[in-house]
C-alpha positions in Angstrom: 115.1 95.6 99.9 115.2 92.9 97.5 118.5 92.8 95.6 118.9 93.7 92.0 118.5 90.6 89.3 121.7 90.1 87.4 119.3 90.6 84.1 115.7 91.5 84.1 113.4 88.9 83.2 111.3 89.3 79.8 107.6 90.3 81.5 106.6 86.8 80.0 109.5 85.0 81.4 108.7 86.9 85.0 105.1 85.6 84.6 106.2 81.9 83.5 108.4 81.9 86.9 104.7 81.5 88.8 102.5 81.2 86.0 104.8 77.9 85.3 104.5 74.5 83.7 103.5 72.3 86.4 100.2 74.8 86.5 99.5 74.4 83.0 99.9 70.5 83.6 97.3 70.6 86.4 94.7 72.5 84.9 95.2 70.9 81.3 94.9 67.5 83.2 92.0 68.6 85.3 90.3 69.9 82.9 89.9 67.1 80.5 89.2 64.9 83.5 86.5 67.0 84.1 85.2 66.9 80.5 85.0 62.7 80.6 83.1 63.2 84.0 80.3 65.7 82.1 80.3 63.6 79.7 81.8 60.4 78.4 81.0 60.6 75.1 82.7 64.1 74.5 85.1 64.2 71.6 86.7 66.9 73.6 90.2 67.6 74.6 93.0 69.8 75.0 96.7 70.2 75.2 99.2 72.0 77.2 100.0 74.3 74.6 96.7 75.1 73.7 95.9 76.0 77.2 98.9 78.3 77.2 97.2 80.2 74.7 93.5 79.9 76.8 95.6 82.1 79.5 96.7 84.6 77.5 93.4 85.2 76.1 91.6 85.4 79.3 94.8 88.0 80.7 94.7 90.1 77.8 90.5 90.1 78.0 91.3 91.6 81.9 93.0 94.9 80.0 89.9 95.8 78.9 85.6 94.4 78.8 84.1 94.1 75.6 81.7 91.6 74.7 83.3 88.5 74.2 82.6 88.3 70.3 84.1 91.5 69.5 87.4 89.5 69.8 86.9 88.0 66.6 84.0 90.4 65.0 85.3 91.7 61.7 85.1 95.2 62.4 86.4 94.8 66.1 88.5 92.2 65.3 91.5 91.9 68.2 94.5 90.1 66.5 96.2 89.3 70.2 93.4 87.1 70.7 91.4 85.9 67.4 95.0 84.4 65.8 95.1 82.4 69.0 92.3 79.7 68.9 88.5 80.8 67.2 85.9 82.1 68.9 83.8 78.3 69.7 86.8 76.6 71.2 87.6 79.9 73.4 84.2 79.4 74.3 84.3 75.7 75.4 87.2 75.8 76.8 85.8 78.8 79.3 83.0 75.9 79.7 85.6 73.2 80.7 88.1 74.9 82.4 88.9 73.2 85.7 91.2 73.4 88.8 90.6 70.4 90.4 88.6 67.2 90.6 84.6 68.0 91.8 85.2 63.9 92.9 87.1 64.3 95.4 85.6 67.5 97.1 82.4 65.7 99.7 81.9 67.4 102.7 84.8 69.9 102.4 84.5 73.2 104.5 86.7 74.9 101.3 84.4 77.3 99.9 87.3 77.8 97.1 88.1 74.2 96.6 87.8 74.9 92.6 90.9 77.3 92.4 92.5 75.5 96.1 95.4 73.8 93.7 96.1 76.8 91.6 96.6 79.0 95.5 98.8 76.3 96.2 100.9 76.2 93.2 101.2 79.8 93.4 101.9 80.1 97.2 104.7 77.5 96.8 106.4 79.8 94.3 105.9 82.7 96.0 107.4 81.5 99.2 110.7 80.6 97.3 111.6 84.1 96.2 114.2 85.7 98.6 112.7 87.4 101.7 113.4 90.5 103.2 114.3 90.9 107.2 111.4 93.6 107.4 107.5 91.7 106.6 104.4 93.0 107.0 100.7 91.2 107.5 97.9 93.2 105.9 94.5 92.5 104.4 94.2 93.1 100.5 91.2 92.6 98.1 90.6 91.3 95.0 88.3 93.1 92.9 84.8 91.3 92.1 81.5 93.4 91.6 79.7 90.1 91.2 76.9 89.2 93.2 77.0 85.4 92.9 79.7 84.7 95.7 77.7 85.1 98.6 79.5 85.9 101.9 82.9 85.3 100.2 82.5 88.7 98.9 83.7 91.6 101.5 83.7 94.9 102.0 86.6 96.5 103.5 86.3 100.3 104.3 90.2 101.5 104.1 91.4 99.5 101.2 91.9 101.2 98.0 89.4 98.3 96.1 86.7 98.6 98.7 84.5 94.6 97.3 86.3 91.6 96.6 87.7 88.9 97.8 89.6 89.3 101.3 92.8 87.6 101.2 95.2 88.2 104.4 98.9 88.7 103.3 102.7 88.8 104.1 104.6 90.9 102.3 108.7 91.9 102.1 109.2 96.2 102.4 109.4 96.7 98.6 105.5 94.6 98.2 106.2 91.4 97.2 103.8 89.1 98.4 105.4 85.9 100.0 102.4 83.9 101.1 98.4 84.5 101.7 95.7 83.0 102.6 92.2 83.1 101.8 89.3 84.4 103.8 85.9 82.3 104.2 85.5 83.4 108.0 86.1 81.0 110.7 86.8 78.1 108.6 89.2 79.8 106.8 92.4 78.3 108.4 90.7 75.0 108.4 90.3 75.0 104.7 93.4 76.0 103.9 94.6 72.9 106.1 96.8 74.6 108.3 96.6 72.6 111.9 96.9 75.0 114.4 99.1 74.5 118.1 97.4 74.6 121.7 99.5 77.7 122.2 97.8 79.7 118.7 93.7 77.5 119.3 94.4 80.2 122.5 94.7 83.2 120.3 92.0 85.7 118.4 91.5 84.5 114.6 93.5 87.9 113.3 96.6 86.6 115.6 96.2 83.3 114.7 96.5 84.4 110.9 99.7 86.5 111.3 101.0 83.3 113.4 100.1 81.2 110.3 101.8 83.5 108.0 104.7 84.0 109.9 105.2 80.4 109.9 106.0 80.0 106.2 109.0 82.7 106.8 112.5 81.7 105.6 113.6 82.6 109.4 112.0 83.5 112.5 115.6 85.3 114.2 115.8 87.4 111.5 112.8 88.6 110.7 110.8 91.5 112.3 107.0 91.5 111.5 104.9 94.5 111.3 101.3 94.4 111.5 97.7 97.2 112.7 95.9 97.0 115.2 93.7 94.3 113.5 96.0 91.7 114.0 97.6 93.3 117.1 97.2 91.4 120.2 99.8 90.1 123.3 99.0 86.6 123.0 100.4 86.9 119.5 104.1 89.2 120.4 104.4 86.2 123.5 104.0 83.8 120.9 106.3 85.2 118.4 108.7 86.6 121.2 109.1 83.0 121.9 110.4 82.1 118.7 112.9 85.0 118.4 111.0 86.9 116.2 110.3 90.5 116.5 106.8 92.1 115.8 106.1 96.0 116.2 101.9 96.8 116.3 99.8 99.0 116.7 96.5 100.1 118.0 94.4 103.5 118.6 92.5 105.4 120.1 91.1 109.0 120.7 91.7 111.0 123.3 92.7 114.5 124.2 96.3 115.0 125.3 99.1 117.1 123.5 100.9 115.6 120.2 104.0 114.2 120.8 103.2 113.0 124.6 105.3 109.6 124.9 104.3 107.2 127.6 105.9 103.4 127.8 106.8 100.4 129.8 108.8 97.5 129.4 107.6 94.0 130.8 110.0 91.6 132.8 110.4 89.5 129.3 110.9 92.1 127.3 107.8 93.6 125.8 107.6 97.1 125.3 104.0 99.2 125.3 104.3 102.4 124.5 101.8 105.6 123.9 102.7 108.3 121.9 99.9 111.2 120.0 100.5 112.2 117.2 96.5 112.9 116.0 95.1 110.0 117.2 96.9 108.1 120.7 98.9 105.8 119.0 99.2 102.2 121.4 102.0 100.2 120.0 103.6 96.7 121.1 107.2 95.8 119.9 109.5 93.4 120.8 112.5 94.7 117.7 112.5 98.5 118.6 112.2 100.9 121.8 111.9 104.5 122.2 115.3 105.5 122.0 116.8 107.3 119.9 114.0 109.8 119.5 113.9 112.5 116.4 111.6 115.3 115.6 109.0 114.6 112.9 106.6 118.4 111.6 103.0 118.3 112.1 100.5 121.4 110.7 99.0 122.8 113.8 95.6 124.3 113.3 96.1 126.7 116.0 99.3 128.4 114.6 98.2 127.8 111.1 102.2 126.0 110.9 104.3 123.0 110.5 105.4 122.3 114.3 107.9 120.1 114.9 107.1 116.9 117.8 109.2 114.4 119.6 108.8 110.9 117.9 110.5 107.6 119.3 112.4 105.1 117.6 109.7 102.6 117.0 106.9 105.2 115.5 109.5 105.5 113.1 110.4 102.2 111.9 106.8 101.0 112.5 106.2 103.7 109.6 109.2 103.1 107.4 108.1 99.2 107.2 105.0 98.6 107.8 103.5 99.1 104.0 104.6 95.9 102.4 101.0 95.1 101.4 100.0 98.8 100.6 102.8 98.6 97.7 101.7 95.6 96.3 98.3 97.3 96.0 100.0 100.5 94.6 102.2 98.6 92.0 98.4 97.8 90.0 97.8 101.5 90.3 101.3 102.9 89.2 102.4 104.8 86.1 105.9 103.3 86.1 107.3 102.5 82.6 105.5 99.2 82.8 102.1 99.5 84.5 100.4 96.2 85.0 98.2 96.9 82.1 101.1 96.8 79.8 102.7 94.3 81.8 100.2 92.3 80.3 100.0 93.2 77.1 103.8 92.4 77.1 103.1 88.8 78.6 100.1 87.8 76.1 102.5 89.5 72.9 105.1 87.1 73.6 105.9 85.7 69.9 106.0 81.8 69.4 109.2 80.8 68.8 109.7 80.3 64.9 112.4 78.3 63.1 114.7 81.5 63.1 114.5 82.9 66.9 116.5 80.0 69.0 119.9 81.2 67.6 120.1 84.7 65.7 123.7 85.2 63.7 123.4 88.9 64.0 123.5 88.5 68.7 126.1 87.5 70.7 124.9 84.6 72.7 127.4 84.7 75.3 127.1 83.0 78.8 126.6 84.8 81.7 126.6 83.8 85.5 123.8 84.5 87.0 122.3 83.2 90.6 121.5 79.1 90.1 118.3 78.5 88.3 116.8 75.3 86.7 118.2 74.5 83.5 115.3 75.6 80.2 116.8 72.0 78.3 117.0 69.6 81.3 113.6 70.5 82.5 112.1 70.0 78.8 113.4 66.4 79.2 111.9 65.7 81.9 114.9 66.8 84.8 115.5 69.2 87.2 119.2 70.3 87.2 120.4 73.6 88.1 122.9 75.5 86.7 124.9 79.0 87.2 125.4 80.1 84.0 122.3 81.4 81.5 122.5 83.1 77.6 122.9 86.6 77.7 120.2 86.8 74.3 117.5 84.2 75.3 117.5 84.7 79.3 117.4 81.6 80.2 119.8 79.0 82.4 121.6 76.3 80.4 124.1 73.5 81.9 127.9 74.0 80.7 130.1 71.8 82.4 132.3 68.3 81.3 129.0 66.3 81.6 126.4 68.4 79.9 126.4 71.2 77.2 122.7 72.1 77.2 124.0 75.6 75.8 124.6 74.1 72.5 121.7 71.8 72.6 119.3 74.2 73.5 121.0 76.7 70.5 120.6 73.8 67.9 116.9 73.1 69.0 114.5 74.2 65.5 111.4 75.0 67.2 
């Protein structure tokens, strides 16, 4: 599991450490170079700041559907939103919003090419947060009940959002996604640019993805992948064999033997197969677990109207305990914990802007604290990225406090 922060992030700081700068740069930038290419004449433009504000709206709007003028109807009237920017410029900037350059996209097999830069920015971030030894590769949707995206929009039978988007996944035990990649079918790897070795153009597409997923890992020794029998195949545990990393699989089928048979074999490099019934024959490949030691699991037996107990082997078990990565990211949106997502939201899009009076409050104790290395908040405001150990217990956020620079007094001092 991942460990525990020294001090929990503000749910608009925790959004900010994806959601970051650099993003609001691109889109701000590529959205106004999008306006001069509708239009030349346009008197239109925007700022950073203001398209802080655009991305709040549009989060808050995805807590619940209205029409859009209700926002700023009288009677309806949503302060969150109306006291950010009027109704019109919401409205053109919905019109103008923009990803990425349409100049530069002729003859591209990218069916998401508009939103390819925003994946990227995200990905990046998401592949620096600290990964866990256990990772598993799953499919997960992304809602859309549209029906203007063509064959981009899927239907997956087991998933708990059935039509989306179908985006394949790697995730740590505790469901934080590390790195995905879109599907468009089979030119799905080549539009996310990922060149692909003689050894994986050999494998099926579904162990091709897991091979591309796994390759964005902090550390192929120590990481064990888990994955179903959709991605399952002996090419792929060869192929991540080879590069000391361990993969557990599964697939199933349906025949008529008693639960808890166990059947296996172990190949001259180290493979193990192994079949073992629990309701459904079970087939598993593994290369990080065998079948010893075994424990007893209960099943309900409709015959004796009981809970029986049945031999289970090692690797069922720890094929079980870490395989549902993915499944807990798509349970998080469904929780009731303290903060739910919806109210993570809310949380994010309330943030107050800083007034003259909130940088340095007489009546808290700014104190430093020392925290894991982060970029410094004042340094990266000028325009350099320093890092520094220590952070202000009030305003959560890292500061340089050394001979050379005192950013925790500059940053106090700042009137904003």
């Amino acid at each position: 599991q991942h460990s525990p922060p020294d001090f929990i992030d503000t749910p608009f700081l925790y959004f900010r450490r994806y959601f970051d700068l650099q993003i609001i740069k691109h889109i701000t930038y590529q959205t106004n170079l999008y306006v001069t290419q509708k239009d030349m004449n346009t008197t239109f433009t925007t700022t950073e700041d203001e398209m802080m504000h655009f991305v709040a709206v549009m989060t808050y709007m995805g807590i619940a559907e209205p029409s859009i003028d209700d926002y700023w109807a009288l009677v309806t009237r949503v302060p969150q939103v109306a006291s950010l920017m009027p109704s019109k410029r919401f409205r053109l900037l919905r019109r103008f919003v923009h990803f990425s350059d349409n100049t530069e996209t002729s003859g591209t097999t990218d069916q998401f090419f508009k939103i390819r830069p925003l994946l990227s920015f995200l990905n990046t971030a998401f592949r620096s947060e600290p990964q866990t030894p256990k990772q598993s590769v799953d499919e997960v949707t992304v809602a859309y009940k549209g029906k203007t995206a063509g064959n981009l929009r899927q239907y997956i039978k087991n998933k708990p959002v059935k039509w989306g988007f179908k985006l394949f996944s790697r995730a740590s035990e505790d469901g934080f996604i590390h790195d995905m990649l879109l599907y468009q079918g089979k030119t799905t790897l080549e539009a996310h640019g990922v060149p692909l070795t003689a050894e994986q153009e050999a494998m099926g597409a579904t162990s091709q993805i897991v091979s591309v997923l796994a390759s964005t890992m902090s550390s192929y020794i120590t990481t064990a992948i888990f994955a179903d029998n959709f991605f399952t195949s002996l090419e792929l545990v060869r192929y991540l064999k080879d590069k000391n990393c361990r993969y557990t699989g599964t697939e199933i089928e349906t025949k008529n033997v008693p639960r808890g048979t166990c059947s296996y074999v172990t190949s001259d490099d180290g493979i193990l197969a192994l079949r073992w019934k629990d309701n459904k024959i079970v087939t598993l490949l593994s290369t990080d677990m065998g079948v010893e030691p075994t424990s007893s699991v209960f099943r309900y037996c409709n015959n004796t109207k009981r809970k029986e107990e049945v031999s289970c082997p090692a690797v069922i078990k720890g094929y079980s305990a870490n395989m549902g990565g993915i499944d807990k990211s798509n349970m998080l949106a469904l929780s009731d914990d303290s903060l739910s997502l919806k109210n993570f939201r809310i949380e994010v899009t309330s943030h107050p802007r800083r007034n003259d009076c909130m940088r340095f409050d007489l009546m808290l104790f700014h104190a430093p604290v020392y925290p894991a290395r982060q970029t410094c908040k004042y340094c990266s405001r000028k325009g350099h990225i320093l890092r520094s150990n220590m952070a202000c217990r009030v305003c959560k956020v890292h500061l340089c406090l050394n001979a050379e620079r005192n950013c925790f007094i500059k940053y106090h001092e700042v009137v904003t």
